[in-house]
C-alpha positions in Angstrom: 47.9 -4.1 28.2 48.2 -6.8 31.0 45.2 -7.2 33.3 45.7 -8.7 36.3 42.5 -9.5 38.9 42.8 -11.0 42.0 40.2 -12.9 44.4 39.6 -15.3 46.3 39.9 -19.3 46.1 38.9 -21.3 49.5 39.3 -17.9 51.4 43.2 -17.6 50.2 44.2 -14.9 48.2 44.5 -16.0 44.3 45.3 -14.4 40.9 41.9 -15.2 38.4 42.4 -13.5 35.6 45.8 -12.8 34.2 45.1 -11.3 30.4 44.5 -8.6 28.2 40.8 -6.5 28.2 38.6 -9.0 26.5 36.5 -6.3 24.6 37.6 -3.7 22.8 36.1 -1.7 19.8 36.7 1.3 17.6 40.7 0.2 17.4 40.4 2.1 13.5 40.4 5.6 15.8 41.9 4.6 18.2 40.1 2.0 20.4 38.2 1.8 23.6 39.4 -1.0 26.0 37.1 -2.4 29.0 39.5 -3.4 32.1 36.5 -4.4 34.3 33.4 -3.8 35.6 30.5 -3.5 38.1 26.7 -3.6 38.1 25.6 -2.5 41.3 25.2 -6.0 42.8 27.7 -7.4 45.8 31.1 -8.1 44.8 32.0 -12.1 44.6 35.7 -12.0 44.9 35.7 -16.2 44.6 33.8 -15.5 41.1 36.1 -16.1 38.3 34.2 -15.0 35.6 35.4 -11.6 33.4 33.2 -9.4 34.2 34.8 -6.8 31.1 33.9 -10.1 28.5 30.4 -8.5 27.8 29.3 -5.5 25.0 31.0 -2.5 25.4 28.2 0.0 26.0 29.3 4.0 27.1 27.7 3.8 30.4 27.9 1.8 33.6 24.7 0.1 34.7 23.0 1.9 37.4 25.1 1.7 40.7 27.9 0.5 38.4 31.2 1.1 37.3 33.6 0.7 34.2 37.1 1.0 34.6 38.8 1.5 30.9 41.4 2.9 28.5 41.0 4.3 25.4 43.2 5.8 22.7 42.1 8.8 20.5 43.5 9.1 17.1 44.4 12.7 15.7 41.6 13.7 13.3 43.0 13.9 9.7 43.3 17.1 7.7 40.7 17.7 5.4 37.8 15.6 6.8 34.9 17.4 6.0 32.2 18.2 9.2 29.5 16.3 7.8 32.1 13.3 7.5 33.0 14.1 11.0 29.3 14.1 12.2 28.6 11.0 10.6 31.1 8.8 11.8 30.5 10.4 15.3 27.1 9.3 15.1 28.3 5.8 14.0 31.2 5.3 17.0 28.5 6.2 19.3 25.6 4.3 18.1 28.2 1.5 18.3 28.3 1.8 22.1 24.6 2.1 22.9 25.4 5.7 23.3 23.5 7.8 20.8 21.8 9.7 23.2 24.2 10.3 25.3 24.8 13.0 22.0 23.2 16.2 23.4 24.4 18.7 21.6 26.9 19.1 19.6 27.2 21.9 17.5 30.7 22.6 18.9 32.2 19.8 18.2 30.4 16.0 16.6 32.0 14.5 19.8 30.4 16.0 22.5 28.2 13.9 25.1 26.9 14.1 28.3 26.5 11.2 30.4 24.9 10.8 33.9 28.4 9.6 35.4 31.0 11.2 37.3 34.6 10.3 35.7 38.0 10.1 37.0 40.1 10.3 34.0 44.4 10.5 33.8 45.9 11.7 30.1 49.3 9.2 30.4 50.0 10.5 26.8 49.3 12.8 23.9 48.4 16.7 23.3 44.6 16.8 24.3 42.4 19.6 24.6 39.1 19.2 26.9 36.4 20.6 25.0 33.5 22.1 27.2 30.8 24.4 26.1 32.0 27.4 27.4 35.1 26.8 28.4 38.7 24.7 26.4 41.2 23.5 29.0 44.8 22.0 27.1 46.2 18.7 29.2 49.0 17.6 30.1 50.1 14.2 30.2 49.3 12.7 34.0 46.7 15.4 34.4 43.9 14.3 36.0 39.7 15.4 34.9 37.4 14.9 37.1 34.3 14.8 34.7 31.3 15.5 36.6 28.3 14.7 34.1 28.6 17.8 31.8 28.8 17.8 28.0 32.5 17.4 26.5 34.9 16.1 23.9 38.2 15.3 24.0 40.1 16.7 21.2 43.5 15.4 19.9 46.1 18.2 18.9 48.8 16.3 18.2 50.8 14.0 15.5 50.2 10.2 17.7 47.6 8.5 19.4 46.6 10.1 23.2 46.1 7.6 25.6 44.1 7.8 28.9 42.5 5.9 31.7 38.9 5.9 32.7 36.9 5.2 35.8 33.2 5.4 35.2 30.8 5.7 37.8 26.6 6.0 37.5 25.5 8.9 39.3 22.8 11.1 39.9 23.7 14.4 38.6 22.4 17.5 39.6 22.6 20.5 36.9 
């Protein structure tokens, strides 16, 4: 993946970064790959610096953003649930995201997060895992995630891949 970022240099109109995500973690399953992202303060567009070249944590800051891709392995035959739970708990103790791990008896994936997500399957055979409700996607269907607990669940033979815009909010139930 190619990154490109614009800004600005003496109020003209400049390229700043030109690169691959500079983070990246979990690439054994999969991967999760941080693009950019925002904390909340003003944007400095003459401010070179990556602002995706810091610890990959689940959650924006608060009034923040992260704009990402990830990749989601199919889950092996065989795998036993405790196995399943365990690394779970590991991939999202990783990302600062343990509690984010409400409950999930339905499946060792599922997490809540006080976000609302705009996410786009580009490829694969994914189910959305809710905890009343399954939906099957299509590639280039579109979730509008909306702070409730969910997994997203591989059915297929390859890798699905999506795209993830992130954004802290305050989330009424």
């Amino acid at each position: 993946m190619r990154r490109i970022v614009t800004g600005h240099d003496r109020g003209k109109s400049v390229v700043m970064i030109d690169s691959p995500p500079s983070r990246s973690i979990g690439e054994d399953v999969g991967g999760l790959y941080e693009i950019w992202n925002t904390d909340g303060d003003p944007i400095n567009s003459s401010d070179s610096s990556d602002k995706a070249d810091i610890d990959i944590v689940l959650s924006p800051a608060k009034n923040g953003t992260k704009f990402r891709y990830f990749k989601i392995n199919p889950t092996p035959d065989g795998v036993p649930p405790e196995i399943l739970e365990n690394l779970a708990a590991e991939a999202f103790k990783k990302i600062g995201a343990e509690h984010e791990r409400v409950d999930t008896t339905k499946h060792p994936t599922m997490h809540k997060t006080k976000t609302i997500d705009y996410i786009i399957l580009l490829e694969g055979d994914v189910t959305l895992l809710l905890d009343e409700d399954e939906v099957v996607l299509q590639p280039f269907d579109v979730v509008v995630q909306r702070g409730t607990n969910h997994a997203w669940i591989n059915n297929g033979s390859e890798p699905a891949l999506f795209i993830a815009v992130l954004i802290d909010a305050n989330i009424n139930e």
